[in-house]
N, C-alpha and C positions, 0 to 999 in steps of 0.2 A: 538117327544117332541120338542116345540120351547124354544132355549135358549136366553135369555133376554142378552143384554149388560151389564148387571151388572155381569154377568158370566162370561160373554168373557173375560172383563177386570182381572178378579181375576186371570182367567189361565192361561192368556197370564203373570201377575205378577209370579206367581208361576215357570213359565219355565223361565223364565229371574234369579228367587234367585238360582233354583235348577241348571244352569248353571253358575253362578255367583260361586256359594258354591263349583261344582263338579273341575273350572277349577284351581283353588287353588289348590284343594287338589291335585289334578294331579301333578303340579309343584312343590310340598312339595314332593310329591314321586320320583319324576325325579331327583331333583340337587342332596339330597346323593349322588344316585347309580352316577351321573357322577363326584362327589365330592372322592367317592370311587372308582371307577377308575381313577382317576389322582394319587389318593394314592397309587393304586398297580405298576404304571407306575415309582412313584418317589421310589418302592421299587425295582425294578428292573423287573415287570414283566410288562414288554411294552406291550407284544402282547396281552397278557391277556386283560389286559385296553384297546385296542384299541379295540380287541369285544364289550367288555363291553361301551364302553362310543357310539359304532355305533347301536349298541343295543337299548341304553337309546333318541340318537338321532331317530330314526325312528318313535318315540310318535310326534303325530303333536302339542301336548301343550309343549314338550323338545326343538323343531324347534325354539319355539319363544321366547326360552330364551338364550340373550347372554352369560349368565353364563358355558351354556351344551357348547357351542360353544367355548368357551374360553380354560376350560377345554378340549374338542378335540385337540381346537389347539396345548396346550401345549403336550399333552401325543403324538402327529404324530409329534412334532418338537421332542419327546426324542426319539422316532423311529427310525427319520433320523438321527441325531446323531449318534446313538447306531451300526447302518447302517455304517456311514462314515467312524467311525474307525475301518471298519474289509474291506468291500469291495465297489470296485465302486455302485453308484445308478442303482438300476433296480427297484424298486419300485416309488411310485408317493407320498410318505411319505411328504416330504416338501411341496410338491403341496398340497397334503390334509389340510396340517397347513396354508399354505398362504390361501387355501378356508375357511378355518374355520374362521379365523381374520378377511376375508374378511365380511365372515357373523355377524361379533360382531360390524362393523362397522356402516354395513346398518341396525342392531337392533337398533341402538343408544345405548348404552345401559351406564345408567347413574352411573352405580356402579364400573367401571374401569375407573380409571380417566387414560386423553388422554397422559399423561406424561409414565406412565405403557407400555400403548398400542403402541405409539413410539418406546420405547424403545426395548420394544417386537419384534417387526418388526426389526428393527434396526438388531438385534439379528439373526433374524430370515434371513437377507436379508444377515449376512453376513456368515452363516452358508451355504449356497446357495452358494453364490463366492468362500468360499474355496473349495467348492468340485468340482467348475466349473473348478476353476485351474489344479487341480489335475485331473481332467478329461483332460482337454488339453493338459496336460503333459504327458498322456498314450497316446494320439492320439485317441481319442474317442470326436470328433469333433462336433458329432452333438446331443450326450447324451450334451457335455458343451453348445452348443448353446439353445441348452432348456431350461438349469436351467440358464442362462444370463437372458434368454426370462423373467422368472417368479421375475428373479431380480430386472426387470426391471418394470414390471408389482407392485412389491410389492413399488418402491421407487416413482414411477408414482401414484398409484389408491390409496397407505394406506398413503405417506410419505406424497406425492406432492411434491416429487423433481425430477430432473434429472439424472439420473446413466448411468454417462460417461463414467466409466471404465467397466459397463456391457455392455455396447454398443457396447464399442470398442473390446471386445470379442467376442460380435454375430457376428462382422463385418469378422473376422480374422478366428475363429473358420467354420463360413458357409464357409469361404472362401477357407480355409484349406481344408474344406469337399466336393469341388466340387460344392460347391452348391452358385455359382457366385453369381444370381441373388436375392437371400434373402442375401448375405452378403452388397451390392449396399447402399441399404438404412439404413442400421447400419454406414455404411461408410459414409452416406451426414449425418446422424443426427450428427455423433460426430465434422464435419466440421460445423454443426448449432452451436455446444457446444464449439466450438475452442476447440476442447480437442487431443491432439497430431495431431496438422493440420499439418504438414509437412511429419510428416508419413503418414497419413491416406490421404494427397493429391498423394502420394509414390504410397500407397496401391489401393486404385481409380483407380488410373493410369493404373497399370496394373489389375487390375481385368476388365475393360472395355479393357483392350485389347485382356487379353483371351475372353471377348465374344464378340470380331470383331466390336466391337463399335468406330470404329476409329475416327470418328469427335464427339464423348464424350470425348474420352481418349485425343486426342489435347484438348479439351477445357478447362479438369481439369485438365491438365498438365501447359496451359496458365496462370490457372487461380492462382493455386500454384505456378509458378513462381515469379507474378506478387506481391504474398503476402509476397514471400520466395524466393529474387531473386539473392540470394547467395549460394543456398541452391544443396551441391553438391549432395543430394540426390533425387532432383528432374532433376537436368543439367545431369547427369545419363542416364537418359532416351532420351534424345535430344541424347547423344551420342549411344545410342542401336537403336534409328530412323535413324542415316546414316549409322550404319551396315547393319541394316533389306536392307536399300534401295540398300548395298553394295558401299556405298561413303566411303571407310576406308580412305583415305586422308585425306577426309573431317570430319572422325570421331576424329585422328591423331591431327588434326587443333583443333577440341574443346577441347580434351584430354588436350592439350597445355593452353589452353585458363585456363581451369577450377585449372589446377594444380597451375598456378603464382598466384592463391589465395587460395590456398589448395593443397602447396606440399608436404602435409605427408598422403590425402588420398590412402588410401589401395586399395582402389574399383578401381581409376583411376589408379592407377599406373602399377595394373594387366592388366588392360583390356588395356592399352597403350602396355606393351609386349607380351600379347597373340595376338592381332592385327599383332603387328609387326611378329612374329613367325611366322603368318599365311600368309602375305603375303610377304615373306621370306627374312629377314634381317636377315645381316650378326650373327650368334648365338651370339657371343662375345656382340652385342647389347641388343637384346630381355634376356638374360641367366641375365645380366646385372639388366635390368629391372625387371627380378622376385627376385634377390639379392636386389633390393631397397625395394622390398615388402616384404623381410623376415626379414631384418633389423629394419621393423618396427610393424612385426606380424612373429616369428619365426613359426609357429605350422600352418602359412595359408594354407592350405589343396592345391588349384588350384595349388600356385607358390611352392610348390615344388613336388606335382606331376609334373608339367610341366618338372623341372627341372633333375627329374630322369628319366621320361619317356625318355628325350631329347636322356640322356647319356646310358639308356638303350636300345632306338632304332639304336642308332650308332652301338652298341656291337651285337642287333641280324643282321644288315644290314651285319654288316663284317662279323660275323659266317654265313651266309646264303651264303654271295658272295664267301666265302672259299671252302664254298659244291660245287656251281655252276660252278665256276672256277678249282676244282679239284684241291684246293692250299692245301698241306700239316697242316693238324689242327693246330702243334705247330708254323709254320709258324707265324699266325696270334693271336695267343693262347694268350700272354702277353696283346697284345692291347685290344686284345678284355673282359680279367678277369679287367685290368687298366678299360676301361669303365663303368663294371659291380660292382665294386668299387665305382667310380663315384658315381654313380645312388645311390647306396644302401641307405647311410643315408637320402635321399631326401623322397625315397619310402618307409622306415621304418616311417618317422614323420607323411607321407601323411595317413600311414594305422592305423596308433596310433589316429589320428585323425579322420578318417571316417573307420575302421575297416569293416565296412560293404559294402564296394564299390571294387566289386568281380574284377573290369579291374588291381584295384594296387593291393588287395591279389595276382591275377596271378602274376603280374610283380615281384612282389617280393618274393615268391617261386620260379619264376624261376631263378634269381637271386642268392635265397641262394645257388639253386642246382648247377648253374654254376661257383660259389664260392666254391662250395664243404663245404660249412659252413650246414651239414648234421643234426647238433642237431638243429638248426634252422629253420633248413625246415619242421622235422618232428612237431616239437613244431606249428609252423604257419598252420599244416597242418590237425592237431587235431583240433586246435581253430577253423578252418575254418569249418570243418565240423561237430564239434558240434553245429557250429551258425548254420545251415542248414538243421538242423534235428529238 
């Protein structure tokens, strides 16, 4: 049968009303159900809603509406939430809400005004940071560098701004984690943002040197000088270059240099008496020089381990040279408890202070034992070994 063009036209109008009519309805059906799951969500039943709204999302007419998507967003940001105040992130909760915002974006979608949707983000970007914190503070280094990552992503692609202190957290955090070479470029960006440049020229510094990058590491150490040219946290590192080369003189000479404008840093002041210790001046000098360093930082972990170890290596040298020599123990017995005296309070601060660094636990067990201070020993002796179990 031949059909005439006045037919065609008709059918062709017919499927155009009957799709016209169907896609409505469809979307009249869709936003409840994801209108009601945001509802069970704001009642406490997250997970529930989050079936339910991934559910109503998989209709390819729900896709196209920013409304479903806004709604996901919010019930996967109450998720993470719900998440952060019981355990660290293992799920992709946030990430799913930044996708979802993302997509209400690229709807245009003209029934959320852009004041809401800021602010949302806003919200949502800083929901993200605290837990990246708190990540970094467990030592969970590259779970924080992720959620930076999307921080940064969210203040970039929804805000249009810059997020300098996510930055500077991918930089620190990858850094922390080993992972040199993704930390590099969070390092130049925040030097593009001037955002903590004297640190992050610091930080630079030595991450190019753990990766053997030495004429980067001179350059942005030149180059931080040149912007920061007082800056005894970058003159630092000029003095750890004529160690490495083994110039202690010449390390001694800047030490000098750098203090007649900064004679109450701590940093210099150790590292001028461990120098000297090490390349063996008279103790009454160096013993001195970590006295100047506690005077201005009592609890400094280096200066008075140094300081106990000093007087605790004299006490085992003489007890050992007693055994060797076949000298009568009482002999030497006074001098050697006077030394182990000494030491104690230096090696008690050092291990209140880094409890977990096993060279002063020993030193100071052995100590207590050779003090015969017994309820001390066993007390230090528990602690120790329940941190180890």
């Amino acid at each position: 049968m031949r059909v005439t063009p006045g037919h065609t036209s008709y059918y062709k109008i017919l499927v155009f009303v009957l799709l016209f009519l169907v896609l409505p309805l469809n979307s009249y059906e869709q936003l409840p159900k994801a209108l009601k799951a945001y509802e069970l969500a704001q009642n406490g039943k997250v997970e529930k809603a989050q079936k339910k709204i991934d559910k109503v999302l998989k209709d390819p007419v729900a896709q196209q509406m920013a409304d479903c998507w806004y709604y996901k967003s919010q019930i996967y940001h109450l998720a993470a939430q719900q998440e952060i105040s019981t355990t660290p992130l293992k799920s992709n909760y946030l990430i799913e809400a930044k996708n979802a915002f993302e997509k209400i974006q690229w709807l245009n979608n003209t029934n959320q005004e852009t004041k809401d949707l800021s602010n949302y983000c806003k919200l949502l970007r800083y929901s993200i940071q605290k837990e990246g914190v708190e990540l970094y503070k467990k030592a969970l280094f590259e779970d924080c560098a992720r959620l930076f990552e999307n921080s940064i992503s969210i203040s970039t692609n929804l805000l249009g701004e810059t997020d300098s202190f996510a930055t500077y957290y991918c930089a620190i955090a990858y850094q922390q984690a080993g992972a040199l070479t993704k930390a590099v470029p969070y390092f130049r960006n925040c030097l593009k943002y001037n955002y903590m440049s004297e640190e992050v020229y610091s930080q630079l510094y030595a991450t190019y040197k753990q990766l053997n990058e030495n004429q980067l590491s001179s350059r942005i150490l030149a180059e931080g000088l040149l912007k920061f040219p007082k800056s005894s946290k970058l003159q630092i590192h000029i003095v750890n270059e004529f160690i490495e080369k083994q110039d202690y003189q010449g390390a001694l000479h800047k030490i000098d240099e750098l203090l007649f404008n900064d004679p109450q840093n701590v940093k210099l002041l150790y590292s001028k008496a461990n120098i000297k210790e090490n390349l063996g001046y008279p103790p009454k000098e160096f013993l001195a020089g970590f006295g100047e360093v506690l005077k201005l930082e009592k609890d400094h972990f280096d200066a008075n381990y140094s300081i106990g170890a000093y007087y605790y290596n004299l006490a085992v040298d003489l007890f050992n040279q007693s055994i060797q020599e076949d000298i009568p123990t009482q002999t030497n017995d006074k001098e050697i408890k006077a030394y182990f005296e000494q030491a104690l309070p230096y090696l008690k601060t050092a291990y209140l202070k880094q409890p977990d660094d096993k060279t002063t636990q020993a030193a100071l067990l052995q100590t207590y034992m050779r003090l015969d201070r017994l309820e001390e020993y066993k007390a230090l002796k528990e602690q120790t070994n329940s941190s180890h179990q």
